[in-house]
N, C-alpha and C positions, 0 to 999 in steps of 0.2 A: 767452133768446136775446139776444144783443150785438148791437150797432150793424150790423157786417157782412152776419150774415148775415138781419137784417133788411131791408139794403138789395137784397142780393140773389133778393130777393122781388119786387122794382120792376118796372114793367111797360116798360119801356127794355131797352135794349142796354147790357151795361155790362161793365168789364174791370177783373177785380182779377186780383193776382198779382205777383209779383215783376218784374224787369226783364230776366233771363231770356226769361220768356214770359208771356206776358199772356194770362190764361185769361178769353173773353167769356161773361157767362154770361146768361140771358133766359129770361120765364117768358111768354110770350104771344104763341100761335100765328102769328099776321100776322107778326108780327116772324122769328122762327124759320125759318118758309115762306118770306121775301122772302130772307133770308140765303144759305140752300138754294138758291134759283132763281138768286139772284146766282152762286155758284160754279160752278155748274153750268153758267150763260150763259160763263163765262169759261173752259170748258175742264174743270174738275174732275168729281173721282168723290168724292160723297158716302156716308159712311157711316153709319149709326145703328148704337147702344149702347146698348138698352132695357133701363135695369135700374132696381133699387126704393131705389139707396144701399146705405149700409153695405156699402162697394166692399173687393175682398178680391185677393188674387193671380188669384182667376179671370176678376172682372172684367176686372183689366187683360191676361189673355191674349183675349180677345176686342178689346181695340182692339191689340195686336200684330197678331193676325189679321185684322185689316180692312186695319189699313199693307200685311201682305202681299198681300194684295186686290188691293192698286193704287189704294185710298181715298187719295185727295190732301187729304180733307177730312172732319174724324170731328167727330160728334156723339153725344154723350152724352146721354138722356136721363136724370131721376132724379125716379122718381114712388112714392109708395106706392099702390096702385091699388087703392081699399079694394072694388070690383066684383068682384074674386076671392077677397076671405074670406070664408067663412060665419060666422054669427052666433056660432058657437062658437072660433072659430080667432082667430089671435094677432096682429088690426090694432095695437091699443094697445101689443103687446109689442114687435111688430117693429121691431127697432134700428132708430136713426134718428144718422147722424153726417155732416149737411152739409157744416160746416169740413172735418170732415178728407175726405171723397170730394171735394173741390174740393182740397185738397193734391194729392192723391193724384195727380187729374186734373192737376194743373199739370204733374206731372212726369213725365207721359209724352205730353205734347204735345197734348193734345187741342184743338181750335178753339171748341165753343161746347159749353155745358151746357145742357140744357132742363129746369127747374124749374117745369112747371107748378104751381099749384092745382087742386085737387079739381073750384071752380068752373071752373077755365079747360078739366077737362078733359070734365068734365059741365054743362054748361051750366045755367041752371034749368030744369024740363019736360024736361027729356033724357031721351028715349024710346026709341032705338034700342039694340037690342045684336046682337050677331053670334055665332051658333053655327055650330060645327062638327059634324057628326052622328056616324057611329059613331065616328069615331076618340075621341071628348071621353066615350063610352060605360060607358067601363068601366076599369081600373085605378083613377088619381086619381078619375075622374070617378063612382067611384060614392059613396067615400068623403067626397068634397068635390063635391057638386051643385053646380053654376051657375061654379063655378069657371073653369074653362075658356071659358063663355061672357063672363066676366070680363075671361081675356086674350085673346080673339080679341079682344072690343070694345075694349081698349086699344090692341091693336098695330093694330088698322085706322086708330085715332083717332093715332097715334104715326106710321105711315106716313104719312095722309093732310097731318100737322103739318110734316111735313122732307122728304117725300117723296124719302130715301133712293134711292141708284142697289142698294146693296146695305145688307142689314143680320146682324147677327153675332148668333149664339146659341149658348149652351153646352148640351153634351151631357148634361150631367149631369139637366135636367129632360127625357128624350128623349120623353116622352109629348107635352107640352109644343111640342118640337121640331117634328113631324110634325103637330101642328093644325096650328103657324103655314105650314108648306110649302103645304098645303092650302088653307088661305085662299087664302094668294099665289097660287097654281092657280086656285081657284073664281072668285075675283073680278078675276083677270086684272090682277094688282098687278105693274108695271114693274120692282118691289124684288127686286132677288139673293135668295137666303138663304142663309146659309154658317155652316155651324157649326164649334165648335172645341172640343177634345178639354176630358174634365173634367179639372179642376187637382186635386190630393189634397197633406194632409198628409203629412210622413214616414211618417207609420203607416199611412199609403191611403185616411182618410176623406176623402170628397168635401169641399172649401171649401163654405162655405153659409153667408150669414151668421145663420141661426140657430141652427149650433152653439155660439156664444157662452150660449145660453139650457142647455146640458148643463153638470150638473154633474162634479164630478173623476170617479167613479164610474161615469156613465153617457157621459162622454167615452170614456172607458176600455171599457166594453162596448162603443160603438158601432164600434169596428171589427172586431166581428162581420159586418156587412156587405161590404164590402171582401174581407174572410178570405174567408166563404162565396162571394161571386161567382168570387174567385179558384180557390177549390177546385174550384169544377162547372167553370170553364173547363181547368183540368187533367184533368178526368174526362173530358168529350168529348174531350180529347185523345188520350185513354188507350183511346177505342173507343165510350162509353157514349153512346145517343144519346136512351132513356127521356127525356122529361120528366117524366112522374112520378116518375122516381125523383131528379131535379134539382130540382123543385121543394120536394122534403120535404126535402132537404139545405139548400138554401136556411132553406126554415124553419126549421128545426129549429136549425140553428147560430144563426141571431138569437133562439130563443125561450134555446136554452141558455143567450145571454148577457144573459137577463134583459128582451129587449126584446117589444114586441106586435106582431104581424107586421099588416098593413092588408093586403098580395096577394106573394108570389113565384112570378111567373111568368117563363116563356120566351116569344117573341112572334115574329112576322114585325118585320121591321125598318120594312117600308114601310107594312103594313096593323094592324100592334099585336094581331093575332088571334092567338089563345093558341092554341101548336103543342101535339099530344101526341107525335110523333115528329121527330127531327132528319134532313131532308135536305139540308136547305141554310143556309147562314149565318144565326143570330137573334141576336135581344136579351134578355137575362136582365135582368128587373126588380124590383127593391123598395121598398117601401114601409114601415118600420119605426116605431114610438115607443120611444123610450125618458124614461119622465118624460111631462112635457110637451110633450115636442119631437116633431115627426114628420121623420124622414129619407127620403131617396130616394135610390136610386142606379141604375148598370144598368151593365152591361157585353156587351160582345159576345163572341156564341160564335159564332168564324168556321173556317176551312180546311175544310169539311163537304165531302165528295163527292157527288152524288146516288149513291144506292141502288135 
């Protein structure tokens, strides 16, 4: 690691950047909190951008989507949150590109970066964590335990740090989505939540900065996912409303292109309870490996009539 982004480890307020725009960027709650209270004493709408780094086109449609908000003032945080891997899953893999997400961020205006520490996020003796009950149940949550408890306890500690007027999340983890709604519900959090459509490659896979870990081959199969959701949404089109006969399509098209399915399901959109008939608008889910990698996606199956 170079001089820089050593420095930007410091427990200060500090601004590196061109002369364009001066990206401030700070690793230590008090400071972050006072900055937040400041704009906010002076009229503004803060926004938070909880994400893990290794920033991608989706990231930056999420701080679009806050500017459109009405966010006068965005904040980025960038944590690897290692409370949602299980001891099996890819902390030590997961990309890590500081410099360039602090690029990235310069050039699309962002106001401050929050770079906690592990310690600054977990204190030592840190004892508390935050679940969410059925919704954290089942899909991810059965395949990756504690996971979920992971990120409730991050995004409470990430709210309670900037304490956001609103904050942005992308569709693409929609399980994910629907705890943090939740939370902000249960525990009567001040914080908007607004989500924003997934971003996809030309070919339709979801951005995720862990598709960098697929190789040529299994890049290449993973937009069996994609295809398949796209199919069963033309099929309900077409009249079919069976979930079981949508979920074996699902399947089936991701086992053909080689991958290991973890769940393809159809869900209520607000309760994530796995439908067997379609009456009204759901969500189509997956959860796929191909290799090493595990994928997600979901798409919605909407125009439904009740029957």
């Amino acid at each position: 690691m170079n001089s820089q982004a050593k420095n930007i480890r410091t427990s200060r307020l500090e601004s590196i950047g061109s002369t364009s725009h001066v990206l401030a960027v700070e690793s230590r709650v008090d400071s972050v909190r006072a900055q937040s209270r400041s704009w906010r004493r002076e009229g503004h709408q803060v926004a938070l951008i909880p994400t893990m780094g290794a920033l991608h086109a989706g990231h930056l449609s999420l701080i679009e989507q806050a500017r459109a908000q009405g966010a006068d003032r965005v904040i980025v945080s960038i944590f690897v949150n290692p409370t949602q891997f299980g001891k099996d899953e890819d902390l030590d893999r997961y990309p890590r590109d500081l410099e360039g997400d602090l690029e990235m961020l310069r050039s699309m205006d962002v106001d401050l970066v929050f770079t906690p520490s592990v310690d600054t996020m977990y204190p030592n003796g840190s004892q508390t964590t935050v679940t969410v009950g059925h919704l954290s149940r089942h899909l991810c949550g059965l395949s990756r335990p504690g996971h979920f408890a992971g990120v409730a306890t991050v995004v409470s500690i990430l709210f309670h740090s900037t304490e956001p007027d609103v904050a942005v999340f992308g569709e693409k983890d929609f399980q994910q989505l629907q705890i943090i709604r939740q939370l902000v519900c249960d525990q009567h959090m001040p914080t908007r939540i607004v989500s924003a459509p997934i971003i996809r490659e030309a070919d339709g896979l979801a951005m995720s900065s862990r598709n960098a870990h697929l190789s040529g081959q299994e890049r290449v199969a993973s937009r069996a996912l994609y295809r398949a959701l796209t199919e069963i949404q033309a099929m309900v089109a077409q009249g079919e409303r069976d979930v079981s006969i949508l979920t074996r399509h699902l399947r089936s098209t991701c086992v053909d292109a080689g991958g290991r399915v973890d769940y393809a399901s159809v869900v209520d959109p607000t309760t994530l309870s796995a439908l067997t008939y379609l009456t009204a608008p759901a969500r189509a889910l997956l959860a796929v490996q191909f290799g090493a990698t595990r994928l997600i996606d979901n798409a919605p199956i909407g125009n439904i009539e009740s029957v």
